[in-house]
N, C-alpha and C positions, 0 to 999 in steps of 0.2 A: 504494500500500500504506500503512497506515496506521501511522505513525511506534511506536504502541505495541506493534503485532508485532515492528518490530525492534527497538524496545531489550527487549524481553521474550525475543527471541531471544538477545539479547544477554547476559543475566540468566541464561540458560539454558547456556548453552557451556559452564561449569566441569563441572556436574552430566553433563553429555553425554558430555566428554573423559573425566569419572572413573568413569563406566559404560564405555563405548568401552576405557577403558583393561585393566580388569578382563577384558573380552571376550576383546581377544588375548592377556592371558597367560596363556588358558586354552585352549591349543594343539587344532585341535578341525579338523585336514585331511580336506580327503572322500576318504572312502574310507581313511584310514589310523587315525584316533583316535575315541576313543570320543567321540560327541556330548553325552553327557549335560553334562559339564560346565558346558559354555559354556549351554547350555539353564537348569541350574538355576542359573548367575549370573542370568541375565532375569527366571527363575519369583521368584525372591527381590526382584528390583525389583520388579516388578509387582505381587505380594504387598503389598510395603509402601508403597505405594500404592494399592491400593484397586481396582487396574485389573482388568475381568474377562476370562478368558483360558483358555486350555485346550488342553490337548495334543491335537498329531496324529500319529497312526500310520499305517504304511503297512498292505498286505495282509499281511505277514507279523507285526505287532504289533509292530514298530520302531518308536523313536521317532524322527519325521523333523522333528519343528517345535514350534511354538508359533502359537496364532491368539487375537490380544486384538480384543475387538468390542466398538464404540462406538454402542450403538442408538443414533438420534435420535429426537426427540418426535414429529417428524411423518413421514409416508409421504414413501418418496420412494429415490431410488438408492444403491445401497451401492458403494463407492469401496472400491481395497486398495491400501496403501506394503508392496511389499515391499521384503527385505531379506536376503541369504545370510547366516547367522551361520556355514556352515563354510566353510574356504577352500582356497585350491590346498595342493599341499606346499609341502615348505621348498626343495627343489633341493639345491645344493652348498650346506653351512652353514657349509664354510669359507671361500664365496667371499663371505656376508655381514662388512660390517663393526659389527654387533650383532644380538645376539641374534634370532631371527627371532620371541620371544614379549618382546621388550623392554617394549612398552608404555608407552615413558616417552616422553616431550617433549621434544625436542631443538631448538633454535632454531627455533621454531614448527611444527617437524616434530613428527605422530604417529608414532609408529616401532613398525612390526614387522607381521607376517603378518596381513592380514586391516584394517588402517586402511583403506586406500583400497576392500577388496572383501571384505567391505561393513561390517564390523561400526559402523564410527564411522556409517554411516547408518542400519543398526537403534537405536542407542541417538538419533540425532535421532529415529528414527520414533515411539519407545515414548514419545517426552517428547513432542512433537507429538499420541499421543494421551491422555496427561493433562492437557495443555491442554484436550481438547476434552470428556473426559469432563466435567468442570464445567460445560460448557454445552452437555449433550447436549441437557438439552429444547428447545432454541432451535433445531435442527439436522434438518434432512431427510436421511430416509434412513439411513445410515450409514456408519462408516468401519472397515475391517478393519486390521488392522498382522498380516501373516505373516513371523515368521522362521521361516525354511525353512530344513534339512541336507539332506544328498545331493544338493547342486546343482551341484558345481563336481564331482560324478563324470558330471553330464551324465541320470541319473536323474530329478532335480528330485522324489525323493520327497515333502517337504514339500508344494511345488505342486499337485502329481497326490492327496495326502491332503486338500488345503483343498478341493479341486474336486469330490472322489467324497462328503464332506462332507454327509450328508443336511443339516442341521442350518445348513451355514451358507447365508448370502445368497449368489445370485452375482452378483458384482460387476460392475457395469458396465464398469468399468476400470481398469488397477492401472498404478502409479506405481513402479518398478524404481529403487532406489538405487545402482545402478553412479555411480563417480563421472567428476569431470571436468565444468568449468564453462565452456568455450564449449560445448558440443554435446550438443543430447537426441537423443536416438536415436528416431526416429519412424517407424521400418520397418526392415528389413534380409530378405537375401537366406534363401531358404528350403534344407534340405539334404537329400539324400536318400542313404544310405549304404548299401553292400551287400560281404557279403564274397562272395569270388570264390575258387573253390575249384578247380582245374588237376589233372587226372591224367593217369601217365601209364604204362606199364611200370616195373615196379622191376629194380634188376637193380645186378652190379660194375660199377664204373666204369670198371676194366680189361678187362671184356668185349670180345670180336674183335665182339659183336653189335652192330649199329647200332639204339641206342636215342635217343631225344628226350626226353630227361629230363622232370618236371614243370618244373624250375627253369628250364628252358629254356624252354618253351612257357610258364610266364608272363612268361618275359620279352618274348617275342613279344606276349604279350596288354598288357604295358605299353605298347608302341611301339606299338600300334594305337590303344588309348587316349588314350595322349600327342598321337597326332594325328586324335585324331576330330574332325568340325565343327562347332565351339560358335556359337550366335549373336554376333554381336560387341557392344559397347556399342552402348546406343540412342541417338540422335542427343540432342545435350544441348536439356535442356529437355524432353524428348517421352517421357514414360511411366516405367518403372521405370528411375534414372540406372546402372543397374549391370549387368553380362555374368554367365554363369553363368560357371562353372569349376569344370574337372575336376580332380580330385588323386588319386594312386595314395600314400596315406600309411603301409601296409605292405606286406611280402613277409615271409611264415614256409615254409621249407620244407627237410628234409633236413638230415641232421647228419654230422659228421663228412665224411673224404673219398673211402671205398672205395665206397659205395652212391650209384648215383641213385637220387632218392627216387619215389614213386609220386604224389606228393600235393603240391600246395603252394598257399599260401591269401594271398589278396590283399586291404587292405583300401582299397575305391574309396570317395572321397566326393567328390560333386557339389553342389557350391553352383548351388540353383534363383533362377528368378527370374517373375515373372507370365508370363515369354514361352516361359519353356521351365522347366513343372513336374518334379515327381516322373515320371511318366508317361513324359513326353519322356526323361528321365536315364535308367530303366533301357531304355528301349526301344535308347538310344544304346548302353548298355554292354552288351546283349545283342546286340547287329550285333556290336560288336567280338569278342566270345563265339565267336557263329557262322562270323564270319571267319576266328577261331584252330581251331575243329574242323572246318572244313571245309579249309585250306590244309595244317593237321598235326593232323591226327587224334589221338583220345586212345582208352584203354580205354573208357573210357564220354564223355558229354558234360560238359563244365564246366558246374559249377553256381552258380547265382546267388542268395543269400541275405541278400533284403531284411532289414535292422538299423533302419534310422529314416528314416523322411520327412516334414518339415517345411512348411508351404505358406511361402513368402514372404510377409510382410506390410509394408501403409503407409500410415500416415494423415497425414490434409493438417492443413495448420494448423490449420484452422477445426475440426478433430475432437477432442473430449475423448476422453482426459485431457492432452492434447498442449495445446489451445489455451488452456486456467483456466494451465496452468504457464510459458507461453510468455508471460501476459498478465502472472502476478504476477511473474518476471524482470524484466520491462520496467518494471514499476510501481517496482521500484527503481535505474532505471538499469540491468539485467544485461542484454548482447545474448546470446542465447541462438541457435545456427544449430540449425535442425532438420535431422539427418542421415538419409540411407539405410546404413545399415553395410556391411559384406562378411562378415563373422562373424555365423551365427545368435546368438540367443539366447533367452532364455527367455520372449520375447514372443512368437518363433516358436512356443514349444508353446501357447501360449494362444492364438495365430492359428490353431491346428489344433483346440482342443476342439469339442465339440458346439454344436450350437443357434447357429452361425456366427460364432464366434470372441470372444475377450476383447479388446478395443482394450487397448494395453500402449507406453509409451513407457519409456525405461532412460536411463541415463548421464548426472542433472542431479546432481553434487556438488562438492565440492572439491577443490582441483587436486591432482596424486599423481604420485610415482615408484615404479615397481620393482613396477607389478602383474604380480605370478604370477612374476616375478623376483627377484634379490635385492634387499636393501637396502628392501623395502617402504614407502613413507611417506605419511602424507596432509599437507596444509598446514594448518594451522587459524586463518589471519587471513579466511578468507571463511567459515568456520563459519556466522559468526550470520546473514549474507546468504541462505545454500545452506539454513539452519532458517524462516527468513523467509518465502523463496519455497515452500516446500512446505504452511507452516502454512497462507498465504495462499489457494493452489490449492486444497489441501482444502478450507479454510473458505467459497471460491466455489464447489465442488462441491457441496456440503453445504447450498448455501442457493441452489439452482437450483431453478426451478420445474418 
């Protein structure tokens, strides 16, 4: 890597931290706070710079994002950094020890909700492409920067607004600012989730009648689930490193204590993997279905109601966007492990779009505590390192033949 990228990144950190800073103290949780804020701190940078940019909406005319686009002079592939500008909630805020929109600098901690996931990497992203904008015409293809809201509700409205998108490019491959500087993320496990809905007679609880409550009969359907037969891990070294797994993550049913209820609703989610897709998972959870209405019969049949299914995805070293950022790492010393995850993420939904997926790597930033927990923080002495390598990898995207 060429020594002027990183003292340029270097040069760059103050301006980053004091955008970054402005981000989190403008409290902007998915699903609970209005987004616009945190949106027009960006539209304001971006503005006073020069940078071209434009809002995106979902179907129903919400604003879910921002998308800044850096043509280049010559033909060639358009590249996307994104970046979540909204974040988890606060949790218990009296079990932090500051503020959870502090935003101040504490011995070389970023502090407060949303440093580490993601916002301190949206403001590298947006400086990263005013770098580039200067020497767009020298540049193939193009480079997107998306912050996206409604991602941490699992929506990924932003996302799904860039992609339906008549107008923009689609990207060859997009660049995920999750942070955390041994390990990019270069596949992870696919999910397929379904809720699960148990009936059963209603009736008093002190009834002489013999009833089998719903609540009971999914109880039944957990203990069948809990041990249905998953593939096991793949022999190491050989194919996808990782097992699927089942999880039963709710039970809603029946109130109070005089009534058994009629109804009770379960939510199943199964982490896929190449070997055992979506297909495979509901087929599994429908045996266990049919097991429970055939051994204890219900008024009608339990029903099964697919929510989200993800393909698993994975790309090898040698695969962009993986390999340009795996290469600029090293160019300065950074060992970088490319992982398989166990937790989807939003590369998952881009391994599911149309036209046979979006290659998507996540997780190259700064080291952090307290993501999606308390006490949130990012570290900022590898700042200009974690600005280095990404400026680098775009600028080797960018100038691929």
């Amino acid at each position: 890597m060429r020594e002027d990228l990183v003292a340029q990144a270097a040069q760059r950190s103050a301006s980053v931290i004091e955008l970054a800073q402005e981000l989190i103290r403008r409290p902007s949780r998915g699903g609970i706070d209005d987004y616009a804020s945190v949106l027009e701190a960006l539209e304001s940078w971006l503005s006073g710079r020069g940078l071209p940019y434009r809002r995106l909406y979902d179907e129903a005319s919400q604003l879910v994002g921002l998308l800044v686009e850096i043509a280049g002079g010559h033909p060639g592939a358009w590249w996307t950094l994104d970046a979540c500008v909204d974040t988890a909630s606060f949790g218990d805020e009296s079990a932090w020890t500051f503020p959870p929109t502090a935003g101040d600098v504490v011995a070389g901690w970023l502090r407060g909700r949303g440093s580490a996931d993601s916002k301190l990497a949206a403001a590298i992203f947006v400086h990263i492409a005013a770098d580039l904008h200067t020497q767009a015409d020298s540049l193939r293809g193009g480079l997107a920067v998306l912050l996206d809201v409604d991602e941490h509700t699992g929506a990924f409205g932003g996302a799904r607004a860039y992609l339906a998108d008549p107008d923009a490019a689609r990207p060859a491959g997009v660049l995920i600012g999750y942070p955390g500087m041994d390990e990019v993320v270069v596949g992870g496990r696919g999910l397929w989730r379904a809720m699960v809905t148990v009936y059963a007679p209603s009736g008093h609880s002190g009834s002489n009648r013999s009833v089998v409550g719903a609540v009971s009969r999914a109880a039944h359907l957990v203990q069948f689930l809990d041990s249905a037969d998953l593939p096991g891990v793949p022999q190491q070294g050989v194919g996808f490193p990782l097992a699927p797994k089942l999880s039963v993550t709710a039970i809603h049913g029946g109130q109070g204590f005089s009534v058994s209820p009629d109804r009770c609703e379960l939510n199943v989610d199964v982490r896929t993997t190449p070997a055992f897709d979506g297909q495979d998972a509901e087929a599994l959870v429908r045996k266990a279905v049919n097991q429970l209405d055939a051994e204890l019969p219900g008024p009608r049949p339990t029903r099964v109601e697919e929510i989200a299914c993800w393909p698993p995805f994975r790309l090898e070293e040698h695969d962009q966007p993986a390999a340009a950022l795996l290469a600029a790492a090293a160019s300065i010393g950074i060992s970088v492990r490319p992982k398989i995850a166990g937790p989807s993420n939003i590369g998952n939904f881009l391994a599911g779009t149309d036209a046979g997926g979006i290659p998507a790597i996540a997780g190259f930033g700064v080291p952090y505590e307290g993501l999606h927990g308390v006490d949130e923080r990012a570290h900022l002495a590898e700042l200009p390192q974690v600005y280095a390598v990404y400026h680098q990898a775009v600028l080797d995207l960018l100038s691929a033949r």
